[in-house]
VMD Tcl script that builds the backbone (N, CA, C; Angstrom):
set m [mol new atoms 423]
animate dup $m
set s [atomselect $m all]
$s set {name element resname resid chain x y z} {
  {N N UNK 1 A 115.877 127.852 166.909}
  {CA C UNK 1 A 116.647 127.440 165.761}
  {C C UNK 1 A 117.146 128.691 165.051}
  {N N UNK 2 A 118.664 128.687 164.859}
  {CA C UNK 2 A 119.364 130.144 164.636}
  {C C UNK 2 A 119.121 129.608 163.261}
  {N N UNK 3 A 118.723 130.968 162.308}
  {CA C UNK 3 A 118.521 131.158 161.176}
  {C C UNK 3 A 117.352 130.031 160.068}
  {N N UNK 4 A 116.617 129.921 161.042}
  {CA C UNK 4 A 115.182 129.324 160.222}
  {C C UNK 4 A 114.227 130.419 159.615}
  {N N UNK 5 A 113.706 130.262 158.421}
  {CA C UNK 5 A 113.268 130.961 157.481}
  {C C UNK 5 A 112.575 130.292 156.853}
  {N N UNK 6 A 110.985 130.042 157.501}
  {CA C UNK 6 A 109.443 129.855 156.843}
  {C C UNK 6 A 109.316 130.026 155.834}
  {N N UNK 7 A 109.825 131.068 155.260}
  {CA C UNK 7 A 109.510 131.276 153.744}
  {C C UNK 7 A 110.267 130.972 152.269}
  {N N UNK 8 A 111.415 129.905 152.960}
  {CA C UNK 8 A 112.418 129.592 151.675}
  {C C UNK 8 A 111.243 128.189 151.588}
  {N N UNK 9 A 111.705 128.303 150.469}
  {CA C UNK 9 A 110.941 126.673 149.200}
  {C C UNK 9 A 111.550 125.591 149.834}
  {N N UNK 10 A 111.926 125.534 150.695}
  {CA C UNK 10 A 112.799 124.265 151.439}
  {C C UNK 10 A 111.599 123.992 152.430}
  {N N UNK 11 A 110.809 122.960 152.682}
  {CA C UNK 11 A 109.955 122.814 153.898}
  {C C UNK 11 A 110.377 122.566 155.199}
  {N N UNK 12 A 109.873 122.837 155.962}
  {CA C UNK 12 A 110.053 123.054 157.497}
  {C C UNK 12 A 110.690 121.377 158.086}
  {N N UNK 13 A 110.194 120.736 157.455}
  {CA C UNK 13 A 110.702 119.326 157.930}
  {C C UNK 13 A 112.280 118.763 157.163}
  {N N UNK 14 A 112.468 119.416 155.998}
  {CA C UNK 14 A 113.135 118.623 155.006}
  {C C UNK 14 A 114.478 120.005 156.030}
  {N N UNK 15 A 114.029 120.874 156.014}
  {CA C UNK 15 A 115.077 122.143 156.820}
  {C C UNK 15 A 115.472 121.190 158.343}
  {N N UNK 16 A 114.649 120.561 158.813}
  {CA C UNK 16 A 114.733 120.496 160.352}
  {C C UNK 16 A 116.234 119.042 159.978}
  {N N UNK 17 A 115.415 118.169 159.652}
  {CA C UNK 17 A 116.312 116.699 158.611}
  {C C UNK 17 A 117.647 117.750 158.005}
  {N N UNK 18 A 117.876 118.261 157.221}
  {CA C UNK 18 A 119.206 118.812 156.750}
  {C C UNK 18 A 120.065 119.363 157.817}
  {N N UNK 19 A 119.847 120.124 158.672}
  {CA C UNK 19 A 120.559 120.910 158.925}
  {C C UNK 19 A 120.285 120.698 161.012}
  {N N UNK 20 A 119.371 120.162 161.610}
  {CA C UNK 20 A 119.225 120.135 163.225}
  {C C UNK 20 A 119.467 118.414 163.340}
  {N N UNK 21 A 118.174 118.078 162.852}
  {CA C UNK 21 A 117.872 116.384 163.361}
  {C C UNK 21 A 118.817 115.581 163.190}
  {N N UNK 22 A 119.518 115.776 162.059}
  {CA C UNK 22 A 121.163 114.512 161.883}
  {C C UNK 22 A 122.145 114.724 162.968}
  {N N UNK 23 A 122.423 115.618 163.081}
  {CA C UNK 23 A 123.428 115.791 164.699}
  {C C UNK 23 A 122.900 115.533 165.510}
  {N N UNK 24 A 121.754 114.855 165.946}
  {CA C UNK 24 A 121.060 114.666 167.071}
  {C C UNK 24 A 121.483 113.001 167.740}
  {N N UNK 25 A 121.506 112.586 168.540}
  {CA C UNK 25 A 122.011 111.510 168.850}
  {C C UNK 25 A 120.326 110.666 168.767}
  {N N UNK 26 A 120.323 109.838 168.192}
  {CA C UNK 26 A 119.028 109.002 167.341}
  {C C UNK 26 A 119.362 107.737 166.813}
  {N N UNK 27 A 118.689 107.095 166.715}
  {CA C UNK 27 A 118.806 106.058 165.908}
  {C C UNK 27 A 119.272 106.125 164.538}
  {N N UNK 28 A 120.337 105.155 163.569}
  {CA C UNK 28 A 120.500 105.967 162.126}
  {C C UNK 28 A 118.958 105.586 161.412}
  {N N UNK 29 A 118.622 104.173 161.943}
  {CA C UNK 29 A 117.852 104.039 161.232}
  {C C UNK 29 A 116.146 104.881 161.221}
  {N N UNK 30 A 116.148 105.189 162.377}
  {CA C UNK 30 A 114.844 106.721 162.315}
  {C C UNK 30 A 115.231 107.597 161.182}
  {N N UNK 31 A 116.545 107.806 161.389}
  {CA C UNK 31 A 116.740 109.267 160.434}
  {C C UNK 31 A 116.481 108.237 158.347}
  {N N UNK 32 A 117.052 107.180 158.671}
  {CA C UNK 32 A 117.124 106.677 157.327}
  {C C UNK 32 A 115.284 106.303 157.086}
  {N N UNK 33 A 114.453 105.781 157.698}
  {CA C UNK 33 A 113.040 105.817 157.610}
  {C C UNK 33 A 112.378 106.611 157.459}
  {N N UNK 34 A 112.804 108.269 157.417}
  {CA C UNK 34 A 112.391 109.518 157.420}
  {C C UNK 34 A 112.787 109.912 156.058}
  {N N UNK 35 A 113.851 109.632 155.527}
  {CA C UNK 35 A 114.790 110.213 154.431}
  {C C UNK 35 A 113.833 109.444 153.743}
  {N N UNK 36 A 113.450 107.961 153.550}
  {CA C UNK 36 A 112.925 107.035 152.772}
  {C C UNK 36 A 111.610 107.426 152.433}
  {N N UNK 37 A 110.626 108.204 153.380}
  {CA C UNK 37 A 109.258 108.166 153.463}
  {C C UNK 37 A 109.072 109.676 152.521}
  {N N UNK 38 A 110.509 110.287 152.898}
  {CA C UNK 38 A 110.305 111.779 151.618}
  {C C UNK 38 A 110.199 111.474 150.301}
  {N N UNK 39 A 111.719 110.662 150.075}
  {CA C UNK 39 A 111.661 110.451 148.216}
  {C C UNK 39 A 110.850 109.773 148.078}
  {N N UNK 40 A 109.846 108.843 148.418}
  {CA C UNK 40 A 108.681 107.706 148.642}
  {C C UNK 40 A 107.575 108.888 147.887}
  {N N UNK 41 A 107.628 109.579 148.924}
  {CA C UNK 41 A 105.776 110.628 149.121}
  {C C UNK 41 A 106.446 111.550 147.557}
  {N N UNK 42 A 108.096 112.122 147.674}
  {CA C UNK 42 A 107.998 113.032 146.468}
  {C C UNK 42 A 108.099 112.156 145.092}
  {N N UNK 43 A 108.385 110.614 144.922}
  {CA C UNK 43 A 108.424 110.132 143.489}
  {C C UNK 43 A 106.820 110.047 143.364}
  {N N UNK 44 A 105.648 109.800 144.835}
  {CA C UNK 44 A 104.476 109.425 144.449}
  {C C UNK 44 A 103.669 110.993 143.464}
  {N N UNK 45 A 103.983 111.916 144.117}
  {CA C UNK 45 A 104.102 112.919 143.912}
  {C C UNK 45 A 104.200 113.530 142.376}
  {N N UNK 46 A 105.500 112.709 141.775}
  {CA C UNK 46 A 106.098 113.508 140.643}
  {C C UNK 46 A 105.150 112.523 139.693}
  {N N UNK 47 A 104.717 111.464 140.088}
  {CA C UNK 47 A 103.690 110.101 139.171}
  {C C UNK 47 A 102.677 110.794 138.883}
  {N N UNK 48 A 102.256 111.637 140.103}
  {CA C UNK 48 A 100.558 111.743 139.873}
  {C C UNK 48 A 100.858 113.162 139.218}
  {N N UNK 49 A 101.700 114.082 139.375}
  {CA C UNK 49 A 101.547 115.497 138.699}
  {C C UNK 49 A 101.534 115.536 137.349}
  {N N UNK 50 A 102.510 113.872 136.657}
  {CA C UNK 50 A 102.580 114.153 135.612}
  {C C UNK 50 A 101.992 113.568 134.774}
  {N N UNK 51 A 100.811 112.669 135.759}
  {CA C UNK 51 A 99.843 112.048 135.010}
  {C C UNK 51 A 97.954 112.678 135.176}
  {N N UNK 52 A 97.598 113.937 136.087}
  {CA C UNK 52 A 96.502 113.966 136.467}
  {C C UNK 52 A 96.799 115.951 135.480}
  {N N UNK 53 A 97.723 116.193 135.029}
  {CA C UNK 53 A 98.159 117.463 134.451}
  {C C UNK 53 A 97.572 117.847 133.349}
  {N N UNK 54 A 96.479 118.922 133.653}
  {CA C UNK 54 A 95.703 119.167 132.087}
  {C C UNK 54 A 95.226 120.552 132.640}
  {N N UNK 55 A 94.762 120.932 131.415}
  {CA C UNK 55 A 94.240 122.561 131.298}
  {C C UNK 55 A 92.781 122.402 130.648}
  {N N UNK 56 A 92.268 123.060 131.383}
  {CA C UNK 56 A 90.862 123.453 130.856}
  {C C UNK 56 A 89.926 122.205 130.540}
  {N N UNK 57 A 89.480 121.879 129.296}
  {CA C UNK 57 A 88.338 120.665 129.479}
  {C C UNK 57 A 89.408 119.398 128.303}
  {N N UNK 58 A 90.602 119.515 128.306}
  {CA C UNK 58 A 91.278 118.751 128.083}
  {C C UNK 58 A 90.875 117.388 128.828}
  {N N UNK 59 A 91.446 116.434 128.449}
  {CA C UNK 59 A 91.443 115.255 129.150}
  {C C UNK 59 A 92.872 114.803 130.076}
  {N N UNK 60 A 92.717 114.591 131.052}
  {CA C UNK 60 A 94.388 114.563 131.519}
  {C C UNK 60 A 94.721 113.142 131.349}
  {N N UNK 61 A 96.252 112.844 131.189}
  {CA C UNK 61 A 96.663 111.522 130.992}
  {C C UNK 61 A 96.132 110.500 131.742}
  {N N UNK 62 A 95.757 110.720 132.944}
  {CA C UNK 62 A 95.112 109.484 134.293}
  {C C UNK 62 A 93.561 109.466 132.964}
  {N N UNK 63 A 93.329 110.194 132.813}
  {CA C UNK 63 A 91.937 109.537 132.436}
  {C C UNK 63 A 91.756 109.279 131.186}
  {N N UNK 64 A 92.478 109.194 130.177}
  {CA C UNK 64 A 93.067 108.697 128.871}
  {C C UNK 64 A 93.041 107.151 128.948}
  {N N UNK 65 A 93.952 107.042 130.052}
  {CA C UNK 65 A 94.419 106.061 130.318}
  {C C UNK 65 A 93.534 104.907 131.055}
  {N N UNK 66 A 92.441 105.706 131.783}
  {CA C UNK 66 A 91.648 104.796 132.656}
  {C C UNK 66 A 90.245 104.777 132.101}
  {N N UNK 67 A 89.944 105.563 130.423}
  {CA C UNK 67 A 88.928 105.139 129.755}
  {C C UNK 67 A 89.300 104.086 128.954}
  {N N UNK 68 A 90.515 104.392 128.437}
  {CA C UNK 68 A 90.840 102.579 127.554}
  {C C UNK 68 A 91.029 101.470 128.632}
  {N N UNK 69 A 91.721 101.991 129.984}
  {CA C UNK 69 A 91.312 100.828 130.475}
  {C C UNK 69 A 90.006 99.729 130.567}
  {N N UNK 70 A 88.998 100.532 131.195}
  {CA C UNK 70 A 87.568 100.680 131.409}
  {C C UNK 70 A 86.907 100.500 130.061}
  {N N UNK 71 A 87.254 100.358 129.414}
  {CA C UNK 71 A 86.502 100.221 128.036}
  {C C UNK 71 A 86.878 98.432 127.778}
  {N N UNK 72 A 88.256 98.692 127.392}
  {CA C UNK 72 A 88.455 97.178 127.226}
  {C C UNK 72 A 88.195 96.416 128.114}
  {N N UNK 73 A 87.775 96.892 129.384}
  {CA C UNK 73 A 87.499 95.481 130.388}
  {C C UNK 73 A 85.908 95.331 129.608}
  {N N UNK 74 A 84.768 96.772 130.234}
  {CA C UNK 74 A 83.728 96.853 129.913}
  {C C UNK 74 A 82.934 96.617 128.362}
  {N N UNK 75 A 83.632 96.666 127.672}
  {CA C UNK 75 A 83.481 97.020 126.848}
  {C C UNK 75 A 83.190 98.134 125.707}
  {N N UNK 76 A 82.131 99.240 124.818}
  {CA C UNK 76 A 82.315 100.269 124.206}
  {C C UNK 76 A 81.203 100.963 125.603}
  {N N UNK 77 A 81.704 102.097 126.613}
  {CA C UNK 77 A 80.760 102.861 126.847}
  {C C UNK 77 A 80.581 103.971 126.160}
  {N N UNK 78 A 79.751 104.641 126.518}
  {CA C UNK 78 A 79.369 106.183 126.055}
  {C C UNK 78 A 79.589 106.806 126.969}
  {N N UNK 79 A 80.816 107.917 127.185}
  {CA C UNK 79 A 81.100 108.593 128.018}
  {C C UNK 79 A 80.660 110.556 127.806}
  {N N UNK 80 A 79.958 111.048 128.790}
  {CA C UNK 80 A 79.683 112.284 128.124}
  {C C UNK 80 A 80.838 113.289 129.076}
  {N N UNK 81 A 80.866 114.374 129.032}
  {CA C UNK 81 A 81.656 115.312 129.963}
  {C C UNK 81 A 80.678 116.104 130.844}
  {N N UNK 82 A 80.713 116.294 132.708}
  {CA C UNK 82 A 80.389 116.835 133.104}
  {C C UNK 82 A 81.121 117.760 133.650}
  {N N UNK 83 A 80.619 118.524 134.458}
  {CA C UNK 83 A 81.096 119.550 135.488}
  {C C UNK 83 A 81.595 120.895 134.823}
  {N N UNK 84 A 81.643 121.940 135.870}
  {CA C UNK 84 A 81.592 123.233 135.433}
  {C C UNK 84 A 82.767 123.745 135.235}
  {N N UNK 85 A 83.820 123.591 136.541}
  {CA C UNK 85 A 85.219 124.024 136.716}
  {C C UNK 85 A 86.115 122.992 136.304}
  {N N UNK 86 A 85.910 121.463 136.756}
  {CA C UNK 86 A 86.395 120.628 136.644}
  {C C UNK 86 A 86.458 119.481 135.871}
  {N N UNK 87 A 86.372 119.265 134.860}
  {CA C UNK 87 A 85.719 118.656 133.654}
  {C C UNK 87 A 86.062 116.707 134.450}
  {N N UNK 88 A 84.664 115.970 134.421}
  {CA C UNK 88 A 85.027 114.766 134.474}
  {C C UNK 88 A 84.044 113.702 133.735}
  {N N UNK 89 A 83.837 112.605 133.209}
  {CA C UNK 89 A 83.329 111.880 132.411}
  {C C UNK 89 A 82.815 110.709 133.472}
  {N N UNK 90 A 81.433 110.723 132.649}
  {CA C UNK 90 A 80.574 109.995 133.207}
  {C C UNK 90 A 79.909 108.938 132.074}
  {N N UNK 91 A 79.803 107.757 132.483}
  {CA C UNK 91 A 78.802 106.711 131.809}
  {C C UNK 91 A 77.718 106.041 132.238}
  {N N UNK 92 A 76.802 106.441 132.210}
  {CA C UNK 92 A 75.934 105.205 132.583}
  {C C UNK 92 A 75.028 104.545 132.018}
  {N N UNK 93 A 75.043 103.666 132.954}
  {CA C UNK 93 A 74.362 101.966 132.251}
  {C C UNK 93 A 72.860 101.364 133.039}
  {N N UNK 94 A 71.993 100.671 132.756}
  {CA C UNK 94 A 71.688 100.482 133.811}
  {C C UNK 94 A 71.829 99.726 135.422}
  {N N UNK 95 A 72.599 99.210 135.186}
  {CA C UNK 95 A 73.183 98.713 136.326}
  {C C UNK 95 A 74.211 99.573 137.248}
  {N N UNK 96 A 74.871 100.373 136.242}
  {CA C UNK 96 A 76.449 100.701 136.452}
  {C C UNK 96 A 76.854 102.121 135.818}
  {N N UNK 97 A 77.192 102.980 137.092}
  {CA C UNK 97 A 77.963 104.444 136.929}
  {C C UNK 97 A 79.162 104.417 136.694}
  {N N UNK 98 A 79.658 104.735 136.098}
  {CA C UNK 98 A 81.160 105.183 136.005}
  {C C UNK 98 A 81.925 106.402 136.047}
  {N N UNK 99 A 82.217 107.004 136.330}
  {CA C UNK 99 A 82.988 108.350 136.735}
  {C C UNK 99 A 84.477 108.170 136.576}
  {N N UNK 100 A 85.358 109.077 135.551}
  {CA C UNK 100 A 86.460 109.234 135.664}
  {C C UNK 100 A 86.878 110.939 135.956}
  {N N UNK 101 A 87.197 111.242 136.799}
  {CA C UNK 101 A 88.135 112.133 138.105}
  {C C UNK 101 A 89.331 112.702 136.679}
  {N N UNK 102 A 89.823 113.929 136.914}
  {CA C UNK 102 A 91.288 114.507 136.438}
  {C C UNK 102 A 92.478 112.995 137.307}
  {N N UNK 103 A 92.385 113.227 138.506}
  {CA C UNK 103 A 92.834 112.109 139.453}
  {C C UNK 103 A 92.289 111.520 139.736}
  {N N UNK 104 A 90.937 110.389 139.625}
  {CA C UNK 104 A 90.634 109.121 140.238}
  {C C UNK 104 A 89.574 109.028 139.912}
  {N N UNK 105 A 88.627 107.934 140.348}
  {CA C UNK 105 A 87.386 107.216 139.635}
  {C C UNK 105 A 86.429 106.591 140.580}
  {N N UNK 106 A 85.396 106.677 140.106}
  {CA C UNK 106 A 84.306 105.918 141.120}
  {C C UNK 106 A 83.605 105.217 140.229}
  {N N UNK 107 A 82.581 104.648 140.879}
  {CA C UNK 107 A 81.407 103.333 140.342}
  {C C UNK 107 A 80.568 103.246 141.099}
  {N N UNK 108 A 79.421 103.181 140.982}
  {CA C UNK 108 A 78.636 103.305 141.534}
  {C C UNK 108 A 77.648 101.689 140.507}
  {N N UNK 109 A 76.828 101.243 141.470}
  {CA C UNK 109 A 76.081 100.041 141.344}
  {C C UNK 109 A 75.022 99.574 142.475}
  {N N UNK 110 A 73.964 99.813 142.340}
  {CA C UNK 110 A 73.181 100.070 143.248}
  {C C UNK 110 A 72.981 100.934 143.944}
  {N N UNK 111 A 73.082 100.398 145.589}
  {CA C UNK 111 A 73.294 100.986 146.586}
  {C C UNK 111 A 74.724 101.255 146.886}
  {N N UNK 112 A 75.644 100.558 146.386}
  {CA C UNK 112 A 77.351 100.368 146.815}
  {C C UNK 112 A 77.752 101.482 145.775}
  {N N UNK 113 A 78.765 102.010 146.278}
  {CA C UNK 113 A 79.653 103.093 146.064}
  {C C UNK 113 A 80.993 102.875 146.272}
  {N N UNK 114 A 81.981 102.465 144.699}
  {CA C UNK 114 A 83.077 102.755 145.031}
  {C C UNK 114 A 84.162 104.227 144.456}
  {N N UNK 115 A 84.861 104.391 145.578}
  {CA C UNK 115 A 85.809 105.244 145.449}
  {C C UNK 115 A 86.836 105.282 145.167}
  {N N UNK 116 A 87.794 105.701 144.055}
  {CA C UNK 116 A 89.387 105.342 143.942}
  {C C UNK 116 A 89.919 106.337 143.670}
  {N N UNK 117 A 90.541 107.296 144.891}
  {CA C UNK 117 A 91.527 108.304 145.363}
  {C C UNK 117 A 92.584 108.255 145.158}
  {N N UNK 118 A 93.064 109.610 144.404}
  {CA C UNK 118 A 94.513 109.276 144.195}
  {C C UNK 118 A 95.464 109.088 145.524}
  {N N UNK 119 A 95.257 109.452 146.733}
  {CA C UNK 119 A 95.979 109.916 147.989}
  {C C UNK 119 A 96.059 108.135 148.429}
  {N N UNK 120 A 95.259 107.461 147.826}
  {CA C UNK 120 A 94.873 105.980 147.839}
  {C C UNK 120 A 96.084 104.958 147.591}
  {N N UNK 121 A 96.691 105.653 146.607}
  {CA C UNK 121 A 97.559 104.789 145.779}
  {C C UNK 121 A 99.116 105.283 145.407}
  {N N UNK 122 A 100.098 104.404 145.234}
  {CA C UNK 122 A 101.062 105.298 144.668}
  {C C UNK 122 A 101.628 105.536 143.380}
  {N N UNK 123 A 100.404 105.525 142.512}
  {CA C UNK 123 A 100.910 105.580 141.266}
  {C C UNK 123 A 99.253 105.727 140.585}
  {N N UNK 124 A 99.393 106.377 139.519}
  {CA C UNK 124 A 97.622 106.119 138.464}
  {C C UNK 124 A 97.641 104.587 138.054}
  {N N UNK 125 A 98.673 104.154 137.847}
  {CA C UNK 125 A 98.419 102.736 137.440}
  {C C UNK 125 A 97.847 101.722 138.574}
  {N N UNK 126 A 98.132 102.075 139.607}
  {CA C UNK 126 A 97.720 101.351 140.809}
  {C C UNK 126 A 96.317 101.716 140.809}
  {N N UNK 127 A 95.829 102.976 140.505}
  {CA C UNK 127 A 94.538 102.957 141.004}
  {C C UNK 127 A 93.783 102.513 140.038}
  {N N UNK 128 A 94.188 102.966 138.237}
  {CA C UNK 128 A 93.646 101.862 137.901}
  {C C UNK 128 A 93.536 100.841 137.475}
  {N N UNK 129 A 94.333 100.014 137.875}
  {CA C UNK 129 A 94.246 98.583 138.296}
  {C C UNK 129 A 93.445 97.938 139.105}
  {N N UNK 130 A 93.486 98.891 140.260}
  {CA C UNK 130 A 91.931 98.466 141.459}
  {C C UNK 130 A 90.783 98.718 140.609}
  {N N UNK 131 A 90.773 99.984 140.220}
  {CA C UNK 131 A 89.248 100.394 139.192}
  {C C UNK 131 A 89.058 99.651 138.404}
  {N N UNK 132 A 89.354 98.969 137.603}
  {CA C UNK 132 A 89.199 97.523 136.609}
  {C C UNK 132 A 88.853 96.580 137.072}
  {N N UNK 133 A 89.296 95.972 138.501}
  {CA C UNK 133 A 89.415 95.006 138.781}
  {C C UNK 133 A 87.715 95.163 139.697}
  {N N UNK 134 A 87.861 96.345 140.206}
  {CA C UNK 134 A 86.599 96.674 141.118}
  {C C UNK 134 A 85.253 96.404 139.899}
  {N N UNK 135 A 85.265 97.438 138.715}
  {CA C UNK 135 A 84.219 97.515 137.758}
  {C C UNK 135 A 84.458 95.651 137.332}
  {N N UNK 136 A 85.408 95.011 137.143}
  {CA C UNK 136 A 85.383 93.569 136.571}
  {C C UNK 136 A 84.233 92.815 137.394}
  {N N UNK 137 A 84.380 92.753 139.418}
  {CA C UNK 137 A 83.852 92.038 140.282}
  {C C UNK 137 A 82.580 92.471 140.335}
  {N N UNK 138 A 82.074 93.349 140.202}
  {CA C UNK 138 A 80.892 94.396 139.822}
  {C C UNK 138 A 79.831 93.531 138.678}
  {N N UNK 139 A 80.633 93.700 137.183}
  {CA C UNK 139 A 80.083 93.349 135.969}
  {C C UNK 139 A 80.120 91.336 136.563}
  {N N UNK 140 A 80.661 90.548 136.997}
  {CA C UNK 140 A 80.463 89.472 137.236}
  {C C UNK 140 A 79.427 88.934 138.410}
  {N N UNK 141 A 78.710 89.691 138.998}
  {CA C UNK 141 A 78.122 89.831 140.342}
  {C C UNK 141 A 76.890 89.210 139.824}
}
mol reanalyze $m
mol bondsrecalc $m
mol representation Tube
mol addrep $m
């Protein structure tokens, strides 16, 4: 490939798609399922940067957002702050852990362990929506 250059801010795939793969004799619709799956992955992308975005032992917007969630389902917890580098909030109950993530959340209840990853979902609202709904089926058990 005449004049490819690893090191421009353009990625190797989005370079190959602009400028080789469209002249290629292909299906349109491969090339249009490819184009779709970029702005897809970069709007999921621009959701979570500008919701998991904090400095130091700040609270970032995902978890602002997913303690009032978690509260109003649960009702008032007591959340304290752990961790050294990474600041994340923890509650527990006796039945029931709660963990809120910069990006995502777990629960813990018993022996069962749940996980909610941002790479999970395409949006913070999606995940917590599952996390509510997960801690709801949990607290009704």
């Amino acid at each position: 490939m005449s004049g490819f250059n690893p090191t421009r801010n353009v990625s190797a795939w989005k370079y190959l798609l602009r400028y080789h793969l469209t002249s290629l004799p292909m299906p349109f619709s491969f090339l249009k399922k490819i184009r779709f799956a970029f702005r897809e992955r970069s709007a999921q992308r621009q959701a979570w940067n500008i919701s998991s975005s904090a400095s130091g032992r700040q609270l970032s917007a995902f978890q602002a957002a997913a303690l009032d969630a978690i509260r109003h389902e649960l009702g008032e917890l007591a959340f304290c702050e752990e961790g050294e580098r990474d600041m994340f909030l923890v509650a527990r109950r006796s039945d029931l852990n709660v963990y809120v993530y910069r990006d995502g959340a777990a629960l813990e209840a018993g022996s069962s362990n749940h996980r909610f990853e941002r790479w999970d979902y395409d949006s913070p609202e999606e995940l917590i929506e599952a996390f509510v709904r997960s801690a709801r089926d949990i607290e009704n058990i």
